[in-house]
C-alpha positions in Angstrom: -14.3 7.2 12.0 -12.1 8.3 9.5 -8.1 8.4 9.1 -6.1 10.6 6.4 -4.8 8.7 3.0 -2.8 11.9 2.9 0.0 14.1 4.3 0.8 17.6 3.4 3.3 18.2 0.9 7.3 19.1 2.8 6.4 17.5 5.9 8.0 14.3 6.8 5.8 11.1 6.8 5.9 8.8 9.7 4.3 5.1 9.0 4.1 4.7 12.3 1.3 7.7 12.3 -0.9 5.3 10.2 -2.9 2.1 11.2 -2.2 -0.4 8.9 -5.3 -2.2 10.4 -7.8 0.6 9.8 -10.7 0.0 8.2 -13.6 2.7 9.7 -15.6 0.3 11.1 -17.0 -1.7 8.2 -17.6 -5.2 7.8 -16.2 -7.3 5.0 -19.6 -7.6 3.3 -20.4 -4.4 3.2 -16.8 -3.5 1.7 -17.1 -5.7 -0.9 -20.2 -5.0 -2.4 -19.1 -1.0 -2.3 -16.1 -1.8 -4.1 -18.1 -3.8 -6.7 -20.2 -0.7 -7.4 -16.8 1.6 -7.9 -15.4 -1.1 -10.0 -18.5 -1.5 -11.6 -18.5 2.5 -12.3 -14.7 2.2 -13.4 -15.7 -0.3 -16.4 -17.8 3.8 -17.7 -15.0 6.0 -16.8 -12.3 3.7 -18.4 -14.2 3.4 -21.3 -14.5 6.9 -21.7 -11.5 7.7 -21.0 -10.5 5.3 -24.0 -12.4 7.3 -26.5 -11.2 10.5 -25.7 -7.4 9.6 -26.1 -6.4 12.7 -24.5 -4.8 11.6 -21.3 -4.0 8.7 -19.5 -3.8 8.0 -15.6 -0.8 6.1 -13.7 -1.9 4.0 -10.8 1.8 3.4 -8.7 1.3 0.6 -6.2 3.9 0.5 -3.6 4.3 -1.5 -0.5 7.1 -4.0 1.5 6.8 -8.0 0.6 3.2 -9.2 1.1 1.5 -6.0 1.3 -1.0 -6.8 -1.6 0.4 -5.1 -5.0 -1.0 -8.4 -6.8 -4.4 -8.7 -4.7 -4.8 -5.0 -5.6 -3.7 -5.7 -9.4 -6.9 -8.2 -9.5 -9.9 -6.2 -8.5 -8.9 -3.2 -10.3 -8.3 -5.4 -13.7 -11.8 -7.1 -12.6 -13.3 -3.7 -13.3 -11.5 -2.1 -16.5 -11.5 -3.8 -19.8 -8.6 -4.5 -21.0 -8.6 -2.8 -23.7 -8.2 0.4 -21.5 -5.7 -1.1 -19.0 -2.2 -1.5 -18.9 -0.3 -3.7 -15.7 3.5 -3.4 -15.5 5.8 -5.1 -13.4 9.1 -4.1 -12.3 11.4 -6.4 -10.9 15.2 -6.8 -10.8 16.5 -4.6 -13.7 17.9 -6.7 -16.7 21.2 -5.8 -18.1 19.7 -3.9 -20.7 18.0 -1.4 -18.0 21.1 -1.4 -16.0 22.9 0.2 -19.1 20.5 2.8 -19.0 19.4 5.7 -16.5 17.2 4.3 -13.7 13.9 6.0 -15.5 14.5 4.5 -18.7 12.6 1.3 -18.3 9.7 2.8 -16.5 9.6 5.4 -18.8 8.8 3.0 -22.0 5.8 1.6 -19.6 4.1 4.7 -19.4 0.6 4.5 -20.9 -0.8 5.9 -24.1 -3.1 8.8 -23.9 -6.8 6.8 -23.6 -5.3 4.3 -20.9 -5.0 3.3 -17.3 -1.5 2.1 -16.4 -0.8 0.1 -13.1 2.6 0.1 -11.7 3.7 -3.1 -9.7 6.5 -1.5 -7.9 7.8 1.4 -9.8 11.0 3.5 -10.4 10.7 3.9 -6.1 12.4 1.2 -6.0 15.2 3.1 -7.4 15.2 5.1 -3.8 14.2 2.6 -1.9 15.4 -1.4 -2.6 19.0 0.1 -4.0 19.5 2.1 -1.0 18.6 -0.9 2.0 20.5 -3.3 0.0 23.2 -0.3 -0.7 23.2 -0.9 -4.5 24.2 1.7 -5.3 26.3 4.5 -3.2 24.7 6.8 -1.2 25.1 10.3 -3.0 23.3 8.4 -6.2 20.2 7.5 -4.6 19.5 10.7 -2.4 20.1 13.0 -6.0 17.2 10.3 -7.1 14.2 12.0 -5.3 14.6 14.9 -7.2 15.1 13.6 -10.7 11.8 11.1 -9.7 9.7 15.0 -8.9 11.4 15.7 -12.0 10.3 13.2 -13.7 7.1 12.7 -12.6 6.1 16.8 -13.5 7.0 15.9 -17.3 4.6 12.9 -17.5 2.3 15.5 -15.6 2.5 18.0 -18.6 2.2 15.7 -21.1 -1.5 14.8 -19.3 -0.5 12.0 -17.5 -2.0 11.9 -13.7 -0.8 9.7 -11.3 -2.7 8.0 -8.3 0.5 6.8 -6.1 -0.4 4.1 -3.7 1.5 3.0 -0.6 0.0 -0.3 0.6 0.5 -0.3 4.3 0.8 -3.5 6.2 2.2 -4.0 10.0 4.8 -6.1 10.8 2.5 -9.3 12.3 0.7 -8.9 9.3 3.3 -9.9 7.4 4.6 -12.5 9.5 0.9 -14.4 9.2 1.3 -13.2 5.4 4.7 -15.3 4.9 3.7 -18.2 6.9 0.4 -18.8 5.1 2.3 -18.5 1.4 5.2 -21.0 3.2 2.1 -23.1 3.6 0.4 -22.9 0.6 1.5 -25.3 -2.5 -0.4 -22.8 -4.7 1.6 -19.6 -3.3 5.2 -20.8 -1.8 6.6 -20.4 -5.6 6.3 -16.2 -4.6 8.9 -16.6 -2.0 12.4 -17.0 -1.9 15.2 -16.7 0.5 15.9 -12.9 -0.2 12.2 -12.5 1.1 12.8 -13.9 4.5 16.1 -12.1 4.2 14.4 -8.7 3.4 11.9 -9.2 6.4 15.1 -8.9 9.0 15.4 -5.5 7.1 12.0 -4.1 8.0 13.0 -1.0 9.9 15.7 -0.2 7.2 12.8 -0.5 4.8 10.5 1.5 6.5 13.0 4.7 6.2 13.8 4.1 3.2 10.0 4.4 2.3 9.3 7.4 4.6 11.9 8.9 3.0 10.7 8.3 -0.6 7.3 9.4 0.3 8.3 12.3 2.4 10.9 13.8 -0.7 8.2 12.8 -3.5 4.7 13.9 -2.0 4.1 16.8 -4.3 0.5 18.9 -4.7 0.2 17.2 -8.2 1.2 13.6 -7.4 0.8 13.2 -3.5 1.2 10.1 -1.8 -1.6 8.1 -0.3 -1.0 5.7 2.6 -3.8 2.9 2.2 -4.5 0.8 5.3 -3.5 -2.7 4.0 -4.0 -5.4 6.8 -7.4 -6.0 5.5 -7.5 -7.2 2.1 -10.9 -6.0 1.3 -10.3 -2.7 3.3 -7.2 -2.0 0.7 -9.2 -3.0 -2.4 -12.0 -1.1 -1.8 -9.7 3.0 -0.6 -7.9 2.0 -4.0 -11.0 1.6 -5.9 -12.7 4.6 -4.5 -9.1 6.7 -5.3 -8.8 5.7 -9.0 -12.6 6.3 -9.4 -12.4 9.6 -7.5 -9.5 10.7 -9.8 -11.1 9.6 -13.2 -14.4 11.5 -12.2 -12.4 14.3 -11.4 -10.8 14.2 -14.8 -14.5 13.5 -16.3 -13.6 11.8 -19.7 -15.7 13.0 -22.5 -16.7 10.7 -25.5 -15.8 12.7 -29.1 -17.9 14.7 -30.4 -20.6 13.0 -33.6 -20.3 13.8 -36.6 -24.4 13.6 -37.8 -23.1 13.7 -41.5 -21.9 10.5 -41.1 -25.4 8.9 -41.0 -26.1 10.2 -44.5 -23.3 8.2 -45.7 -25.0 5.1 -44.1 -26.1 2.7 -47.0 
């Protein structure tokens, strides 16, 4: 059984296409110890990556209230040093970002060559939060998908590569997702009136995303939608994407210098 991450670049994505509850057939166990083994496998490539210094990789985690950013955040963290890793989170702009253009705070976050950056939310909030709650006037955030390609192609060509997440929940998932945090001492601090509030917004949140990942699903940065009702189904297509792409960019550790041995004393 398989279902596709991806959708072809200018065609329009539909989350309704997608089952949030997906998860191929395996079992929990089984799921977990295979995303031990990427993570496990991660620890090499981010490493190596590290040493080389010569490009750096952007993992952009997306995804409505309770869809698993922070779960997600965890088990890739439990797997890169952190010497090599990066976590940034975007929340409500400051006043300082709001003086500023839109990218300007995300744009200081970007990663140093050598390292692995993971967004928690990203500047798509800029196309998709501002627009439901109507922020900002219409004509701003539709111009927004195409500074965000824009955007995105310079980080591109200065060796950045980017591994964009959509975390995909349904709607009773998040319902049992609320009510378990409004139960929990440990978790009710993450919610907050505006999150019930946002829940009555689903459908306007679900175009806005659909949108976002329709106009910004290019060849170079494509959009994955990860199948996000089971926890250890999410972690374990987000471990096998990150490792996929840092194989594919196949780090090398600098070259030795033997002389150096003779200087030993």
């Amino acid at each position: 059984m398989t279902q596709p991450l991806q959708f072809s670049p200018g065609t329009p994505c539909r989350l309704a296409d997608y089952d949030a509850g997906f998860h191929e057939g395996l079992e929990k166990e089984a799921a977990e110890a295979e995303t031990r083994g990427h993570c496990e496998k991660l620890d090499e490539l981010a490493y190596r990556l590290f040493a080389e210094s010569q490009r750096a990789v952007v993992v952009v985690l997306q995804g409505i209230d309770t869809s698993g950013k922070d779960g997600t955040i965890r088990m890739l963290a439990s797997g890169i040093s952190p010497q090599c890793l990066d976590v940034a989170s975007f929340k409500a702009p400051s006043s300082l970002e709001l003086s500023h253009d839109f990218l300007w705070r995300v744009h200081a976050k970007v990663p140093a060559h050598g390292r692995i950056g993971i967004f928690n939310r990203s500047h798509y909030e800029d196309v998709v939060v501002v627009r439901v709650r109507k922020l900002v006037a219409k004509h701003i955030w539709k111009e927004r998908y195409s500074q965000i390609n824009a955007f995105e192609k310079l980080l591109l060509e200065g060796r950045i590569t980017f591994v964009k997440c959509f975390l995909h929940i349904s709607h009773d998932e998040q319902r049992k997702r609320l009510e378990d945090r409004l139960k929990d001492p440990k978790k009710q601090w993450k919610l907050g009136p505006a999150d019930l509030e946002d829940r009555k917004l689903w459908d306007d949140f679900t175009a806005a995303y659909e949108d976002a990942l329709s106009q910004c699903n290019t060849p170079e940065a494509p959009w994955h939608i990860v199948p996000a009702n089971r926890k250890w189904y999410r972690n374990l297509v987000v471990a096998r994407l990150v490792r996929q792409t840092l194989e594919r960019l196949d780090p090398k550790f600098p070259p030795f210098d033997p002389t150096l041995l003779a200087k030993l004393t």
